[in-house]
N, C-alpha and C positions, 0 to 999 in steps of 0.2 A: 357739471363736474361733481365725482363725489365728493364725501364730508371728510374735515382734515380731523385728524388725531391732535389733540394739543397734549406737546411732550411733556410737561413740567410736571413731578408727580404731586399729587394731592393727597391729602388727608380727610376723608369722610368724616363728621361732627356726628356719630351717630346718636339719635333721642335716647331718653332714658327708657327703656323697656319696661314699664310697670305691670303689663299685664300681656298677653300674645293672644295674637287673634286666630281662629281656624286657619289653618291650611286652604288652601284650594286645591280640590284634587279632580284628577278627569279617568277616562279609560282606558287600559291598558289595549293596545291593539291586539295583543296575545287572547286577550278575554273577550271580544266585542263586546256586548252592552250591558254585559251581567252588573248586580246592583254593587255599588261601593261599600265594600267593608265583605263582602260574598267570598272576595275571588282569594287566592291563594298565592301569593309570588315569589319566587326564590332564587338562587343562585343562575345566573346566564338570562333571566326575563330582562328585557327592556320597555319602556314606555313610558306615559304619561304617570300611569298609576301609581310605577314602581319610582319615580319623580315626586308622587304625593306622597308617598310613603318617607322617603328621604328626608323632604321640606318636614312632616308629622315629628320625625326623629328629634330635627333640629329642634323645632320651638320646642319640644319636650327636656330638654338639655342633653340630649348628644350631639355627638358631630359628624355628618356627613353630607359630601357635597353634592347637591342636587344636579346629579347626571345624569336618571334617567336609565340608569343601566345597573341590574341590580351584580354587583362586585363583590369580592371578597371582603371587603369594608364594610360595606353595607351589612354582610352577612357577619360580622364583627359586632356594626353597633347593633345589629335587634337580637344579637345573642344576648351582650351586656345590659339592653331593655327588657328582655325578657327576663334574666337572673335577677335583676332586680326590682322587678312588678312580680314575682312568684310565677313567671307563667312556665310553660314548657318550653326549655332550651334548643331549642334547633336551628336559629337561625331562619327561620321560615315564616316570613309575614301570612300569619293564617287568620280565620273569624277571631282567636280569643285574642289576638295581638293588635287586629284592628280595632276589637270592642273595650280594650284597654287604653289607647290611642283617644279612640270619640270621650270617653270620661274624662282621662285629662286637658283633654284641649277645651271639654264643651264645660270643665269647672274655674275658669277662668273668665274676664270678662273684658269686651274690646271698650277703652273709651274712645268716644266719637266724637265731633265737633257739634253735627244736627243728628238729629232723626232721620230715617228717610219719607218721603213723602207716601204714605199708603196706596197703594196699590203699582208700588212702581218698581219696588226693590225687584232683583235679577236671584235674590236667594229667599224666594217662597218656598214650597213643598216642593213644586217642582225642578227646584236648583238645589235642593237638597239630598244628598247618598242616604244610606244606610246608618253612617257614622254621626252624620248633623252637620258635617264638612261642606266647605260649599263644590259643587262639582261642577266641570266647565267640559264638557264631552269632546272635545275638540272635531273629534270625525263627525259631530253632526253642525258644526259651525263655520268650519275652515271650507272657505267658498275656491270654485276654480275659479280660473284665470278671466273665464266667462261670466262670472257671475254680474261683477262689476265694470264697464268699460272703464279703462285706465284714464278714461278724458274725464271721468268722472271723480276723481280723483274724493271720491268720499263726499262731495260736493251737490255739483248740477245733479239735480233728476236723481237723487238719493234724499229722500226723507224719512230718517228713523221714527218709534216709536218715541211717542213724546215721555220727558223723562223727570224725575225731578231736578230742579234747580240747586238742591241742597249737597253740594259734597261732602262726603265722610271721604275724612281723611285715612289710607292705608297705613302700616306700618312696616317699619325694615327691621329684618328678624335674621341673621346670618347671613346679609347679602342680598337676601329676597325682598320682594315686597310682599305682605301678605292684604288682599282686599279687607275691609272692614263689614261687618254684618250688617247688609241693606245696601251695599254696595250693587248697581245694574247691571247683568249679567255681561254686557255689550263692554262695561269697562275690566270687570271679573277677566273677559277671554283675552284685553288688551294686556292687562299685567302677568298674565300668563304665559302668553306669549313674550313680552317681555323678561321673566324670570328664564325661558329657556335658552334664550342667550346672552342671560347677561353676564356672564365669565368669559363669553369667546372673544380671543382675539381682537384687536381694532387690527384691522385690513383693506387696507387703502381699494377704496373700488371691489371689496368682497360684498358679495349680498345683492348684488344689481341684476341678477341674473333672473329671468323669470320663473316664479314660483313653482315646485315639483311636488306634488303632492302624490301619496303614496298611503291607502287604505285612511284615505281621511284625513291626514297629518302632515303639514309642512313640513318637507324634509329641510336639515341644517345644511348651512356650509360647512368651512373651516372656520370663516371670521367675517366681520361686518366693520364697516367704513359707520360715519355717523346717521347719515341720509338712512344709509341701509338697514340698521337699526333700527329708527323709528315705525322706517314704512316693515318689516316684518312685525313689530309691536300693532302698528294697524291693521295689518291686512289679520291678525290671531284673531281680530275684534268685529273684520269685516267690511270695517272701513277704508279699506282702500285696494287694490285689486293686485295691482304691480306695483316693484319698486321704486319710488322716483329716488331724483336727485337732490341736492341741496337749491337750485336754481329751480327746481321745477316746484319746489316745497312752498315757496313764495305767493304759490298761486293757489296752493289747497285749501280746499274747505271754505270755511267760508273767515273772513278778519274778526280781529280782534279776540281778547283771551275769552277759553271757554268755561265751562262749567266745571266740569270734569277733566280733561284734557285741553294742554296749551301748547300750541308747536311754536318754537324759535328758529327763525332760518336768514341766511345772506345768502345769495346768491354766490356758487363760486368757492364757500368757505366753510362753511357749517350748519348743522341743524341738530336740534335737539327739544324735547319736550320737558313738560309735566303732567303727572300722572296721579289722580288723586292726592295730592299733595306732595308727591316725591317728585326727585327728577331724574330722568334715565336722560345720560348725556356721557360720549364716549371719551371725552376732555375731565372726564371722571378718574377714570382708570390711570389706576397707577401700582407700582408697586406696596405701596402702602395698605392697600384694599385691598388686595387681591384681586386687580382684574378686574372690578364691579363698575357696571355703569350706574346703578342707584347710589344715589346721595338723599338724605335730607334737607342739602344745603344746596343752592345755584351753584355750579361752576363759573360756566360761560357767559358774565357778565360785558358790561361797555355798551354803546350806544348803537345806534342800526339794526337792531333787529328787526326781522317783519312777520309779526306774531299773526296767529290762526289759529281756529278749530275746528276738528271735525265738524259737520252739520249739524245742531242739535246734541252738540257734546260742549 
């Protein structure tokens, strides 16, 4: 069965923001591979890009909600980011608006819990744009339906690259989660995928459907059940092929909490994880939040859980 929505609203405890970490940002499918911080977005583009650009906005101190779809809003706050960094008014995320962007964000600094282990982190040179951002490409990550058998549920005969032990904890930044600098690219692509539906809908039994993937990109639904949730936050990571269920979640990965990622599940009732130290849990959502599955705080507390991790996570 899918995952239940728990009604009662909640109130997010969110941490004190002392400092904002990068952005994660990926490729616009408008643009295919051209370098981050290159490409030019404007009014009617959609994509991941125009999603990093939004999330950019945000930790910089505007406001806009990371949809993905560049909106008259949009084209709002980078007018009033632009009148006020001196740049040119247009409304038009261009090089001098993204080169404005990488200063701010890269003059800041994320604190962390550890280090990462050398040679392990997911944002070397090669996880890095143009801007210093960390970028998650999605169209070269987001596997099909084949890539992983669904009996494999992240588990049997899936052995990732070995990773470090040490989590750096993420931060929650306007609803999002942003990864932390040395964060492994494998958990970078789970919170990503995570941030991109973490405003939808709780919809009983939405999300269960098998994966549709469209120039590289999981397409969305309308809304996600709990179960459904998480397994879209895995499969953005790679870890897991199809959607399960909450009964079926009992059996993934492998026992006991992990490194990086920790799934909670009952048969029949719910499921939910943690994620670098946050928790995406649909028993989150409430009026109060806006809709957000991220917390810094557990919701879904009480006895019975049957906790898991990805393999190696």
């Amino acid at each position: 069965m899918p995952g239940y929505r728990r009604v009662a609203a909640f109130t997010v405890s969110l941490v004190a923001l002392f400092v904002v970490a990068p952005a994660a940002a990926t490729a616009a499918a408008q643009q295919g591979k051209q370098g981050f911080g290159t490409q030019t977005i404007s009014l009617g583009m959609r994509g991941n890009t125009v999603m990093t650009l939004q999330r950019d906005l945000t930790a910089t101190g505007f406001s806009v909600l990371p949809t993905g779809s560049f909106t008259r809003s949009t084209v709002r706050e980078v007018r009033e980011f632009q009148i006020k960094y001196n740049l040119q008014v247009d409304g038009v995320a261009g090089p001098a608006t993204w080169k404005k962007l990488e200063k701010l964000l890269s003059s800041v600094n994320h604190i962390t819990e550890a280090a990462p282990a050398s040679g392990t982190s997911g944002t070397g040179a090669s996880g890095l744009g143009s801007t210093g951002v960390v970028t998650t490409d999605q169209s070269a990550v987001v596997p099909s339906s084949d890539v992983l058998p669904s009996a494999d549920s992240g588990g049997v005969g899936f052995v990732p690259t070995p990773q470090s032990t040490s989590e750096i904890d993420a931060t929650l930044v306007d609803g999002l989660a942003i990864p932390a600098p040395g964060t492994p690219q494998t958990i970078i692509d789970v919170i990503d995928a995570a941030n991109q539906i973490a405003f939808l809908p709780y919809i009983y039994g939405g999300g269960h459907q098998d994966y549709t993937v469209a120039n590289g990109i999981t397409q969305l639904v309308a809304g996600y059940d709990c179960s459904a949730s998480v397994s879209f936050a895995l499969h953005g990571g790679t870890l897991l092929a199809d959607p399960l269920d909450s009964a079926q979640f009992v059996n993934y990965g492998t026992a006991g909490a992990g490194n990086w990622i920790t799934l909670y599940s009952k048969a029949g009732y719910h499921t939910f994880m943690q994620v670098a130290g946050l928790w995406f849990d649909t028993a989150t959502q409430s009026a109060q939040n806006g809709n957000d599955r991220w917390s810094t705080t557990r919701t879904s507390t009480g006895p019975g859980w049957v906790v898991r991790h990805p393999a190696g996570w």
